[in-house]
C-alpha positions in Angstrom: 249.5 232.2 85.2 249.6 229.1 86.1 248.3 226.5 82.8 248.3 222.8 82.9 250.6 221.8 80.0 250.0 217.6 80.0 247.6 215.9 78.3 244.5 215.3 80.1 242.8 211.4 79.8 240.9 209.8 82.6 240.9 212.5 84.8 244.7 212.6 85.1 247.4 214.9 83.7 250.1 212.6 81.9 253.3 213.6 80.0 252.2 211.3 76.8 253.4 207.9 75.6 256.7 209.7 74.8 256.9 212.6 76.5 257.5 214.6 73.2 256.8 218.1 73.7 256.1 221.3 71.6 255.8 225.0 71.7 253.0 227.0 71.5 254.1 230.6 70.2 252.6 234.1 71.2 252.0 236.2 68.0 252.2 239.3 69.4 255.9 238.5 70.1 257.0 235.5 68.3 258.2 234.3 71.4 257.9 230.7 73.2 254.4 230.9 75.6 254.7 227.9 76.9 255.8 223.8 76.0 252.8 221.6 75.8 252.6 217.5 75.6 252.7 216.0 72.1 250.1 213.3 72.0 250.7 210.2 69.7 248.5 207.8 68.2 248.3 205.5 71.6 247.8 208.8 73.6 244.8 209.3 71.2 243.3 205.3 71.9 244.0 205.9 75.5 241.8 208.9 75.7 239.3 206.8 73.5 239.5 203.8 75.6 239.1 206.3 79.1 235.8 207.9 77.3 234.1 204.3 76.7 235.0 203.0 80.4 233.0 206.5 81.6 230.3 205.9 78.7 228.0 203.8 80.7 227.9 205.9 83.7 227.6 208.8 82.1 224.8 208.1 80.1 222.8 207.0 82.9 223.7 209.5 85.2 220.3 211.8 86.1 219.7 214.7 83.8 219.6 216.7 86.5 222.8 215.9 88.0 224.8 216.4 84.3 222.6 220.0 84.2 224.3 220.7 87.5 227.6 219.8 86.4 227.6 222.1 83.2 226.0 224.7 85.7 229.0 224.3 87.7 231.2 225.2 84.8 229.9 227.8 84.2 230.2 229.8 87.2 233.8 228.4 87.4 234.2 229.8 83.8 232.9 233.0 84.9 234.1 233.4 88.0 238.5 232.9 85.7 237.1 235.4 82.9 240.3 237.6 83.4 242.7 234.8 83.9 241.3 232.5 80.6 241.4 236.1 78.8 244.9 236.5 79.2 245.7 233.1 78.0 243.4 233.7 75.0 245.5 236.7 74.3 248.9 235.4 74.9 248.4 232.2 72.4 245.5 233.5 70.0 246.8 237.1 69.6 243.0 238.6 69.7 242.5 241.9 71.7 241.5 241.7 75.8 238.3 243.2 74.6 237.6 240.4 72.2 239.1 237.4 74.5 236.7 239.0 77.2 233.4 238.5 74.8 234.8 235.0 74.0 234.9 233.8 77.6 231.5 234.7 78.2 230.2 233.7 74.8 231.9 230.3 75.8 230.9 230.3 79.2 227.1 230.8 78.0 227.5 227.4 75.9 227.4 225.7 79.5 224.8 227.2 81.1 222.4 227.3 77.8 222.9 223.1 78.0 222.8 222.9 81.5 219.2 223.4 80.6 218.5 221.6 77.6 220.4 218.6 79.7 217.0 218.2 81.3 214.3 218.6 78.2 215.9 215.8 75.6 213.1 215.4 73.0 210.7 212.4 73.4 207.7 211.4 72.1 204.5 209.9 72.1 201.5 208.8 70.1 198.8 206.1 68.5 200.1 204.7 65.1 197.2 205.3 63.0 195.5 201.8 62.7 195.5 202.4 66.3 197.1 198.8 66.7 199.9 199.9 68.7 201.6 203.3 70.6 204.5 204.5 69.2 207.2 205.9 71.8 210.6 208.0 70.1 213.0 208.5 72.5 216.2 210.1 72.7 219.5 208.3 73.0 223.5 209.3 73.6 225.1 208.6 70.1 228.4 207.7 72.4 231.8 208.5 72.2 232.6 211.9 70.7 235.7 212.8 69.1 235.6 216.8 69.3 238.1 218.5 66.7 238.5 222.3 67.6 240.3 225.4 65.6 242.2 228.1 66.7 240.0 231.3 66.3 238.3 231.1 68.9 239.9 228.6 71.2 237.3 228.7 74.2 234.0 228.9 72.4 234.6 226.4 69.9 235.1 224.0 72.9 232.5 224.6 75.1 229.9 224.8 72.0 230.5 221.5 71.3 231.3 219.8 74.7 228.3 221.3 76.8 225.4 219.7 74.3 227.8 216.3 74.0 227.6 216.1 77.8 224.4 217.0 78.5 223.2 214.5 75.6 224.9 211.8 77.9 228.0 211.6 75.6 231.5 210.9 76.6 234.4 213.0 74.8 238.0 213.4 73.3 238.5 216.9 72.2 241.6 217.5 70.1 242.5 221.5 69.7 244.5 223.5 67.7 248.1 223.0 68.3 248.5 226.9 67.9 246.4 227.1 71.1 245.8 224.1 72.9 246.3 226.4 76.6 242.9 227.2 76.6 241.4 223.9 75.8 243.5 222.5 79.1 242.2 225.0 81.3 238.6 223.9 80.7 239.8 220.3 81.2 241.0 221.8 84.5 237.5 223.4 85.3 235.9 220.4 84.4 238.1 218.4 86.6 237.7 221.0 89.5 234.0 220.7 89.7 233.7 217.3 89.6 232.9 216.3 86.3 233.9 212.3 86.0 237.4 210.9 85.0 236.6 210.3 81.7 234.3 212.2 80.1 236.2 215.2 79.0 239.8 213.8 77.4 241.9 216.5 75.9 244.7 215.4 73.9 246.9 218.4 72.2 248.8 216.9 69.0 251.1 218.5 66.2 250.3 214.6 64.8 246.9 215.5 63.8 246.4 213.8 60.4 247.9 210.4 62.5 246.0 210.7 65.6 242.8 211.6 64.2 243.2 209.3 61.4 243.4 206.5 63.9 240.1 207.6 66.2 238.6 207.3 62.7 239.7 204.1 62.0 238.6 202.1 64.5 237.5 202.3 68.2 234.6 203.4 70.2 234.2 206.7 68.6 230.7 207.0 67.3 230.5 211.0 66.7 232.5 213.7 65.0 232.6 216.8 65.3 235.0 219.4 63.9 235.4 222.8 63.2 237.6 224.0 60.5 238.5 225.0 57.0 236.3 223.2 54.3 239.2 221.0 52.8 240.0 219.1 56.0 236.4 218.8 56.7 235.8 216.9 53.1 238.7 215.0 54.3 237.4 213.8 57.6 234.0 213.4 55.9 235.7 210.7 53.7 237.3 209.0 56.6 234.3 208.8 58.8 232.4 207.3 55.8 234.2 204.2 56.3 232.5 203.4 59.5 229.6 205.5 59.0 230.2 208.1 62.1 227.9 210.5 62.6 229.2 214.0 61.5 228.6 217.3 62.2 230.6 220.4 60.5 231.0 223.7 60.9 233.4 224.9 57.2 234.5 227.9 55.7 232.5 231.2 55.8 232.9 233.8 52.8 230.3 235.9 54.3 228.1 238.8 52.1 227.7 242.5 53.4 225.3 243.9 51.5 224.1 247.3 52.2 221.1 248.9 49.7 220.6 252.7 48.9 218.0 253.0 51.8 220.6 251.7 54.7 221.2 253.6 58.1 225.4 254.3 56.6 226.0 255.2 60.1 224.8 251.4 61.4 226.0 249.9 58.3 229.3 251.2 58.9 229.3 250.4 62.8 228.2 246.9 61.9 230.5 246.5 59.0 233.4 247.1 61.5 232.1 244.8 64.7 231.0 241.8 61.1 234.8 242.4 59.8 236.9 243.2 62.8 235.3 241.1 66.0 237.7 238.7 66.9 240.8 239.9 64.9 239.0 239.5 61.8 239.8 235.6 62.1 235.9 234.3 62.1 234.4 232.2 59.7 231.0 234.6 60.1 233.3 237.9 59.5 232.0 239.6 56.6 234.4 239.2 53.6 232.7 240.5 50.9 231.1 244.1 51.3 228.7 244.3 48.4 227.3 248.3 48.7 224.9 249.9 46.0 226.6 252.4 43.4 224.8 255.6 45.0 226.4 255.1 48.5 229.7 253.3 47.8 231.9 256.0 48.0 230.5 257.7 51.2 230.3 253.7 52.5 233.8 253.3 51.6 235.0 256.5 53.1 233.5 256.4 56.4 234.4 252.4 56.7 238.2 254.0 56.3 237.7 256.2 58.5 236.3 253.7 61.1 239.1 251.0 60.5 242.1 254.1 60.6 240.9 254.9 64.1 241.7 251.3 65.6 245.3 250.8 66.9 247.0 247.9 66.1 249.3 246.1 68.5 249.6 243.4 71.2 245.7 242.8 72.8 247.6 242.8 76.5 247.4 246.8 75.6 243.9 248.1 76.9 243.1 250.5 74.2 244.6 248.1 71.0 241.5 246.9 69.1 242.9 245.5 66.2 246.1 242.2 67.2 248.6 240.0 65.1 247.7 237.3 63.1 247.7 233.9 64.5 251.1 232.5 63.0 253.7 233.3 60.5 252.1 231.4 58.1 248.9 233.4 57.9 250.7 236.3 57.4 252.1 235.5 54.4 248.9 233.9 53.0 246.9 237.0 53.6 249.9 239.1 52.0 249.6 237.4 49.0 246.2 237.3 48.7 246.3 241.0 48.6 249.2 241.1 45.9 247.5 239.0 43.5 243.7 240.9 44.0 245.8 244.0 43.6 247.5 242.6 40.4 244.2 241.3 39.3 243.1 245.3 39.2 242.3 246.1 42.7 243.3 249.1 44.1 244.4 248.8 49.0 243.8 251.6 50.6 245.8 251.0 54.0 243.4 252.0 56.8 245.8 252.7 59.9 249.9 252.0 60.7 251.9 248.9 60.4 253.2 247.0 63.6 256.4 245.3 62.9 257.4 243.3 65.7 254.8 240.4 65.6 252.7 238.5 62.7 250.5 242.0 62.1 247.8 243.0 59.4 247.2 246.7 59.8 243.2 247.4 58.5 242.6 247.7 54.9 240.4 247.9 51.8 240.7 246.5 48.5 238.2 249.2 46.2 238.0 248.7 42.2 236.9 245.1 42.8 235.7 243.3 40.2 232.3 241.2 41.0 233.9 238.2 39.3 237.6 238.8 41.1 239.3 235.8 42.4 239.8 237.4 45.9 235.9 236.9 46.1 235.9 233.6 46.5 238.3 232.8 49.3 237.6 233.6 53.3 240.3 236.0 53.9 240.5 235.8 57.6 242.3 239.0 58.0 241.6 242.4 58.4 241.3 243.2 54.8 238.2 244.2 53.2 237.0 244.1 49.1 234.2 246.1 48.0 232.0 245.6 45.5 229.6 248.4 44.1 226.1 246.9 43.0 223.0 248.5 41.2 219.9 246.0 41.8 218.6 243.6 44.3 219.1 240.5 41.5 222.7 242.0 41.1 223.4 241.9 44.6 222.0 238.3 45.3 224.0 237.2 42.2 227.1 238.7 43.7 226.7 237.2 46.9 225.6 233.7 45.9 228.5 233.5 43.7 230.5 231.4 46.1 231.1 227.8 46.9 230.4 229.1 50.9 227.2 229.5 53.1 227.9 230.3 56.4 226.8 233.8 57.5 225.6 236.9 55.5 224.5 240.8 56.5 222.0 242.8 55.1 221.5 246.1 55.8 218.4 248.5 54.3 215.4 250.6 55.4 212.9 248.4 53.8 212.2 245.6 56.2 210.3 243.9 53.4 213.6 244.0 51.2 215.7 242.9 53.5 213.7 239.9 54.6 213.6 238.5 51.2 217.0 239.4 50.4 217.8 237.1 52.9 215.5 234.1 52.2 217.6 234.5 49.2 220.9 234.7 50.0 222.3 230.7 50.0 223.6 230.6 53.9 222.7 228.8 56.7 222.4 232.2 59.1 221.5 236.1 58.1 222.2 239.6 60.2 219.8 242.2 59.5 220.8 245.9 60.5 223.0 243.7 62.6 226.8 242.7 62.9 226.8 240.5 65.6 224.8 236.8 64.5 226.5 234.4 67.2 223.9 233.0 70.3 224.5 229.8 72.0 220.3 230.1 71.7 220.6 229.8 68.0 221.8 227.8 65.4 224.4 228.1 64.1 225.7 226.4 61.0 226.0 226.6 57.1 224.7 225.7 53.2 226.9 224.2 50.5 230.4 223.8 51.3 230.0 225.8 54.9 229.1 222.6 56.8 227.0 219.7 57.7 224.5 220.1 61.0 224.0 222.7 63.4 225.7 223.8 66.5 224.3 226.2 69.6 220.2 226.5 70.0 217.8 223.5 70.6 219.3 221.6 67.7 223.2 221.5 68.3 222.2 218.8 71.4 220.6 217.0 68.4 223.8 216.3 67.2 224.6 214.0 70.0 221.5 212.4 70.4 220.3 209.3 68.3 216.1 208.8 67.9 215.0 205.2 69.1 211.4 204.3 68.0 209.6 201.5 70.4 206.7 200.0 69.0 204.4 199.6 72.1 201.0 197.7 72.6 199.1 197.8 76.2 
């Protein structure tokens, strides 16, 4: 495989201002991947300064010719699936299966804005005095600082550079440290098809707090928009308040499961394990709290064990492992105590298939006995570990799954159409699944309530995000 590893700014590759480098780790073996430039605060303003020299061109650039562009990518995204799967694998840890989905997923984000680049919103009309015309039209909010996670280290990307771009916008995308591979190897696709020096920047950084901090602060950045755990989002939030920047963000997800009396148990349970499992069970839509109705808890709970107990754990280069290690040593530990304190709290883990030692690995598992109220309720778990709660009404079940500072995604599974569709008007979260496990379309929106986000990404409206209305007043 062969990955860039330097930072990429202008449409070069350069070692960094210091040519400090660090290591990104595989957590199937807890071995060194690869080493990867360190970017530092002037790394950061160089990238800035690269993405408001290309501005100008780039906004005016045709439509057209920025649709074909992003059309270009994603063939070239297409036609590397197995190589960019690998690489998911070897620094995310997620199955081949999984990194497989997320390369075309990712890939779609590209060809979905390739043709939105050509239908930006605009519109016309009398004022109502009939004085004058008034004209909106749809403007590229500028430089876009683009702050991605680890989970899903292609499709957080591409959601958020193909609308930027086809907006008109110029970017910086900072990644994860824990896989910043990825994000260089669409830099490299970008760079192959011709995209300009300048309007795709990708600057890896273990410095985040600094180099962030500083694109904040001051410079041409006029966008942000990150992905990532609701406390760093508040943070940023604050920051970007000082110069007013406009924000999008996609938080925390403590997703509802909620499967009534009436439910298909067979398609509850297959969608219980695709809502849990899909992507190593480290997605902020994974179901995290499986709320099931008295009558059918113990036949849910059996056959979800069942289900979970017949995936093999292990490193996602093996073709038949479904279930891979946890991104880092340091999510190991957190989901292990998570599960220590729920179980000292009164829950009772039923372990749903064999341990793997080598790596940072989480073999499936329940927690049953849960109380409604229990503390493990009201944190994402981002691991393959499962609480159930039994319920007995529809208010009961609503209560239950309200009862969290999150929004993001829900499930709702029942044989009453009518039920299920005001269940989930109901439910407080920006995006509902019924008889479904699988919510995620770069046509839809995707984003959350409460403390789940700010804005939307994917669909017509995550373009929105990089656009600013301008209203002419007009008389002829």
């Amino acid at each position: 495989m062969s990955t860039p590893t330097d930072l990429y700014i202008d449409g070069r590759w350069v070692p960094g201002s210091t040519g400090r480098r660090f290591d990104v780790e595989n957590p199937a073996t807890r071995t060194v991947l690869a080493t990867v430039a360190d970017g530092e605060i002037a790394d950061g303003r160089a990238a800035a300064h690269a993405a408001e020299r290309a501005a100008d061109d780039w906004r005016e650039t045709a439509p057209r010719e920025r649709a074909e562009l992003l059309r270009a990518m994603y063939a070239e995204t297409i036609a590397r699936t197995e190589e960019i799967a690998a690489l998911i694998v070897a620094e995310n840890g997620k199955p081949m299966a999984d990194a497989r989905a997320e390369v075309a997923y990712a890939a779609e984000f590209f060809r979905w804005y390739s043709e939105e680049a050509v239908r930006l919103p605009g519109f016309l009309s009398s004022s109502p005095s009939g004085a004058r015309r008034i004209m909106e039209i749809s403007q590229p909010v500028g430089v876009s600082l683009l702050l991605t996670p680890w989970n899903l280290p292609a499709a957080m990307i591409t959601r958020k550079i193909a609308p930027a771009l086809a907006a008109g916008c110029t970017t910086i995308v900072k990644p994860s440290w824990q896989t910043p591979l990825t994000a260089l190897v669409i830099a490299e696709i970008a760079d192959d098809v011709g995209v300009p020096a300048g309007v795709i920047n990708v600057v890896p950084t273990t410095r985040d707090v600094d180099v962030v901090g500083d694109l904040i602060a001051e410079g041409p950045v006029r966008a942000l928009s990150f992905t990532g755990s609701t406390r760093v989002g508040s943070q940023l939030l604050a920051q970007a308040s000082n110069r007013v920047l406009k924000c999008s963000m996609e938080l925390g997800g403590n997703a509802p499961f909620i499967v009534f009396d009436d439910a298909d148990l067979d398609a509850a349970v297959e969608g219980a394990v695709v809502a849990k499992m899909r992507h190593n069970a480290e997605a902020c839509t994974a179901a995290n709290r499986f709320i099931i109705h008295r009558s059918v808890h113990d036949e849910f709970v059996s056959r979800l064990s069942d289900a979970l107990s017949g995936m093999k754990v292990g490193s996602g280069t093996d073709a038949d492992v479904e279930v891979g290690p946890m991104a880092s040593g340091s999510a190991l530990e957190s989901v292990r105590k998570a599960v220590s304190a729920a179980v000292a709290d009164g829950a009772r883990s039923v372990m749903c298939g064999e341990q793997v030692d080598d790596g940072y690995y989480v073999a499936p598992s329940l927690l049953v006995d849960v109380a409604p109220d229990a503390a493990v309720l009201q944190h994402e778990m981002f691991a393959p570990v499962a609480p159930v709660v039994p319920f007995d009404t529809e208010p009961e079940a609503l209560t239950i799954a309200n009862n969290t500072d999150m929004g993001l995604a829900s499930y709702v599974y029942s044989g009453d159409l009518a039920r299920a569709l005001r269940v989930a008007e109901r439910i407080d979260a920006g995006m509902t699944g019924i008889n479904t496990g699988v919510l995620s379309d770069p046509a839809a929106p995707f984003g959350g309530t409460k403390h789940s986000g700010i804005g939307r990404e994917g669909g017509r409206h995550g373009i929105t995000e990089f656009l600013e209305t301008k209203y002419i007043a007009v008389t002829w």
